[in-house]
C-alpha positions as CSV (number, residue, x, y, z in Angstrom):
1,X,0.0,0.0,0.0
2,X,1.2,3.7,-1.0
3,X,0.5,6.0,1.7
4,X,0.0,8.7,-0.8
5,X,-1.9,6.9,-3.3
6,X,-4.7,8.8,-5.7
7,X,-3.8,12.1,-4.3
8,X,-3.0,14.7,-6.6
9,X,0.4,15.7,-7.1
10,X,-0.2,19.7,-6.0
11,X,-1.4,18.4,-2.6
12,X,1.8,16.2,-2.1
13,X,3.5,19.5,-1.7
14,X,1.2,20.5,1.1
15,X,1.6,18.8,4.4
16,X,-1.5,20.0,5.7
17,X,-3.6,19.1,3.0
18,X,-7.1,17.3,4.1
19,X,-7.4,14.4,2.2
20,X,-10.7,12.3,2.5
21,X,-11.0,8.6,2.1
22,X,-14.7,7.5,1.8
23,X,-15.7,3.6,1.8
24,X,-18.9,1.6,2.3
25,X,-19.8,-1.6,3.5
26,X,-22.9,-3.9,3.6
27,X,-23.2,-3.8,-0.4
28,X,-23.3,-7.8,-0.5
29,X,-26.4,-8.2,2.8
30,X,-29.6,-9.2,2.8
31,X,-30.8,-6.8,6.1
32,X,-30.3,-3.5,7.3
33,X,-29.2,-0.4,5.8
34,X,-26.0,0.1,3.6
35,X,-23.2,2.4,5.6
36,X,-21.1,4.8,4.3
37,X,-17.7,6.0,6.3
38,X,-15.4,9.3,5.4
39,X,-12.3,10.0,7.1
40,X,-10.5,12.6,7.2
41,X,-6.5,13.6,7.7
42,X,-3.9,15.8,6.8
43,X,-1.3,14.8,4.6
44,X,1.6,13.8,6.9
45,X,-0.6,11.3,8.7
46,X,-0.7,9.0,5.9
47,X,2.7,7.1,6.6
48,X,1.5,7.3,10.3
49,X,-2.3,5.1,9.0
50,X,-0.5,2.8,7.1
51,X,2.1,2.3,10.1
52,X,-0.8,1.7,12.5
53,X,-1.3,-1.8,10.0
54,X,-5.3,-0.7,8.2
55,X,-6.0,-2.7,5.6
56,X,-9.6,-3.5,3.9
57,X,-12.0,-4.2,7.0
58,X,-12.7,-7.5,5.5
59,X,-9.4,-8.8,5.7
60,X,-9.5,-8.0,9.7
61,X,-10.1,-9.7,12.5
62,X,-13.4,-8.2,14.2
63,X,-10.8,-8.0,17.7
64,X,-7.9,-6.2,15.3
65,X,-10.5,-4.0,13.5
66,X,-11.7,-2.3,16.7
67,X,-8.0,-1.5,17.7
68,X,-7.5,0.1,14.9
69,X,-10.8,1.7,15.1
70,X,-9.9,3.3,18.3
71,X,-6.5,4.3,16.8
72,X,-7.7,6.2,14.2
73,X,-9.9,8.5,16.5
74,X,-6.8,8.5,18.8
75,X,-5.2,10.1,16.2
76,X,-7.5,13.1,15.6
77,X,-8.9,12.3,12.4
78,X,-12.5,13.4,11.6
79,X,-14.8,11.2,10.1
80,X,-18.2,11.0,9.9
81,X,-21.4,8.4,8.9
82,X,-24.0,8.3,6.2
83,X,-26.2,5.4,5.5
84,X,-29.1,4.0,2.9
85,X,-32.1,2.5,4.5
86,X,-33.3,-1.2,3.3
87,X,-36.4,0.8,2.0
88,X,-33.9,3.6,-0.3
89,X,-31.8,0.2,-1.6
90,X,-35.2,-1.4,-3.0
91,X,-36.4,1.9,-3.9
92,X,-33.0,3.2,-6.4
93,X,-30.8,0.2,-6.5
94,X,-27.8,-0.6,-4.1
95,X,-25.3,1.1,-6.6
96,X,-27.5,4.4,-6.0
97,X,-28.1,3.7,-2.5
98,X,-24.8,3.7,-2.0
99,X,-23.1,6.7,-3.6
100,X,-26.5,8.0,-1.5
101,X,-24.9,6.9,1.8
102,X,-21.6,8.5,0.8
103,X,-23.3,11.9,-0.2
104,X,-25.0,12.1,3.1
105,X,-21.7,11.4,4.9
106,X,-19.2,13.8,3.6
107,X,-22.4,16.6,3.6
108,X,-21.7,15.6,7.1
109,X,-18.3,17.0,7.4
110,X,-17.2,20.1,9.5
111,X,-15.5,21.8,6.7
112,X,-14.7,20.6,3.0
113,X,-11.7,18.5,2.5
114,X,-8.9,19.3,-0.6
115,X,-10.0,16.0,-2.0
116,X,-12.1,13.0,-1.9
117,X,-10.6,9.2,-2.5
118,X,-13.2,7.3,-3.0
119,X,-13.3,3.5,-3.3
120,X,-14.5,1.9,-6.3
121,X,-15.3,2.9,-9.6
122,X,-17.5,6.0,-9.3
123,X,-17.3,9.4,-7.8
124,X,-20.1,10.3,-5.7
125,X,-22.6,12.4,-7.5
126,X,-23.2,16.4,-6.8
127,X,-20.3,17.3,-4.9
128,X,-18.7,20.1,-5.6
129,X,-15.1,18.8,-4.5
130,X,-12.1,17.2,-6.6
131,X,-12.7,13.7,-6.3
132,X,-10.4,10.4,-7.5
133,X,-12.3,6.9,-7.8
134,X,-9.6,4.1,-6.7
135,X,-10.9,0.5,-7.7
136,X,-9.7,-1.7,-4.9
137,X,-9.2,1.8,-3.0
138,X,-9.4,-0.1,0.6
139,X,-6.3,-2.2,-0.5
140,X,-4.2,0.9,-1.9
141,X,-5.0,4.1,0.4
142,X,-4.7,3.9,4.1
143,X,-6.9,6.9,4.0
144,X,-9.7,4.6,2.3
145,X,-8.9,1.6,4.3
146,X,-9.3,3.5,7.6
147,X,-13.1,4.6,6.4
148,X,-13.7,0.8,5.4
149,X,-12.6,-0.1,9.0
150,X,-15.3,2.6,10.6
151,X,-17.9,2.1,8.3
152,X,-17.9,-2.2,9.3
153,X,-17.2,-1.1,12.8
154,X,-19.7,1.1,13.1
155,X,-22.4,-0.7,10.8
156,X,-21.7,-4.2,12.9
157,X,-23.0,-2.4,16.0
158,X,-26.0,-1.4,14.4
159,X,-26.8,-4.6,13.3
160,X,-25.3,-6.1,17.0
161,X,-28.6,-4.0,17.8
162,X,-31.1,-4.8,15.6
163,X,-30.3,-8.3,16.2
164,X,-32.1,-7.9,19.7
165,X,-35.5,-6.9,17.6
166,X,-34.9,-9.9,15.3
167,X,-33.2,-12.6,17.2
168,X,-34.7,-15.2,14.9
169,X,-32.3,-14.8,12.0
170,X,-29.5,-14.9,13.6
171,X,-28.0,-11.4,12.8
172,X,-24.9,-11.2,15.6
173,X,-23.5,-14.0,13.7
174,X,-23.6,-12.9,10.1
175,X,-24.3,-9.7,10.1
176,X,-27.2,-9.6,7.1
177,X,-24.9,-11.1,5.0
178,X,-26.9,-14.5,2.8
179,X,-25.0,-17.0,4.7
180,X,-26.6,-20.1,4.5
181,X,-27.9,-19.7,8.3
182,X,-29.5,-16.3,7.4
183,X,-31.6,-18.0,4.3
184,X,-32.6,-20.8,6.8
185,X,-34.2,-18.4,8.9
186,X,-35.7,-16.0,6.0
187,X,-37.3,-19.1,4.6
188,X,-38.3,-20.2,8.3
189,X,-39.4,-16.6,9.6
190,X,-40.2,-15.2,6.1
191,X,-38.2,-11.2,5.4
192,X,-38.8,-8.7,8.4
193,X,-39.3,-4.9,7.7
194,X,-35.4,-4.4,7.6
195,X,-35.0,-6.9,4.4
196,X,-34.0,-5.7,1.5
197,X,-37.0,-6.9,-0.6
198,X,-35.6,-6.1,-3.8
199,X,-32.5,-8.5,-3.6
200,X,-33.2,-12.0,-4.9
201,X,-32.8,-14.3,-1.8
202,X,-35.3,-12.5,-0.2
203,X,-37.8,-11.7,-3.4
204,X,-37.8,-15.7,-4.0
205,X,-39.4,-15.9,0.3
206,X,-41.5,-13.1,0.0
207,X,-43.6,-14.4,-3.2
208,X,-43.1,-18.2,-2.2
């Protein structure tokens, strides 16, 4: 991983640049909203991330992701939370939904960053800052991989809660994700309010 990876070259002269990473996670589930993390730092912390050992959420233990969780805030950097509800996925599409989730999170911000690192493909839609789209971003910007560790951080305790509302699909577990214990219990207990009725796991319960 490059610590300065994406950003434009006039910003590597700058120390105290703020560069944003933006991430989201729960793309792939079957339950609950789709979450949507961007962090914030200046320049010269970028070495410092990549030091502290983020990497891609998914390739974290849960134990090693909250660490690093906690490090990150410990080191001052700003970030903030936007999400897609179940209902705005099956509404516009998770693609939509998502870009959605990252909108609402960097509207979020204190003050506008020099530039956005997004990860993936696409920049996010009617934001009026310089933004660089990073396919496999989380594995290549420590900036992006420490919003992929806050968005799963933060979107696994959401569903940690809503598992106490819906204990019968097993939620703490899997986190929403079609696992084959999840569509067990969706064909058991049928889709609750907080399925995403649009994806086809769930579509093929709801009209059986």
């Amino acid at each position: 991983m490059n610590p300065y990876e994406g950003i434009p070259a006039n910003l590597l002269k700058k120390p105290k640049a703020q560069i944003a990473g933006i991430d989201e996670v729960g793309r792939g589930c079957l339950f609950g909203p789709v979450f949507a993390a961007v962090v914030v730092a200046p320049l010269e912390l970028m070495p410092i991330l990549l030091e502290l050992g983020v990497k891609d959420s998914k390739k974290l233990s849960a134990g090693k992701r909250y660490k690093l969780f906690q490090s990150i805030q410990s080191l001052g950097c700003i970030y903030r939370l936007g999400y897609a509800t179940a209902c705005e996925i099956d509404n516009l599409n998770i693609l939509q939904a998502s870009l959605m989730a990252m909108n609402r999170a960097v509207n979020k911000l204190p003050k506008k960053p020099d530039c956005i690192l997004v990860d993936g493909r696409f920049v996010i839609p009617n934001l009026a800052i310089d933004q660089y789209a990073l396919i496999q971003g989380d594995d290549r910007s420590p900036v992006i991989a420490s919003a992929s560790i806050i968005a799963k951080q933060s979107r696994d305790e959401l569903i940690t809660r809503f598992a106490l509302n819906y204990p019968q699909y097993g939620l703490s577990s899997h986190k929403g994700y079609p696992t084959a214990t999840h569509i067990s219990a969706l064909r058991e207990h049928g889709p609750s309010p907080q399925h995403r009725c649009s994806f086809a796991p769930v579509r093929k319960v709801g009209s059986s």
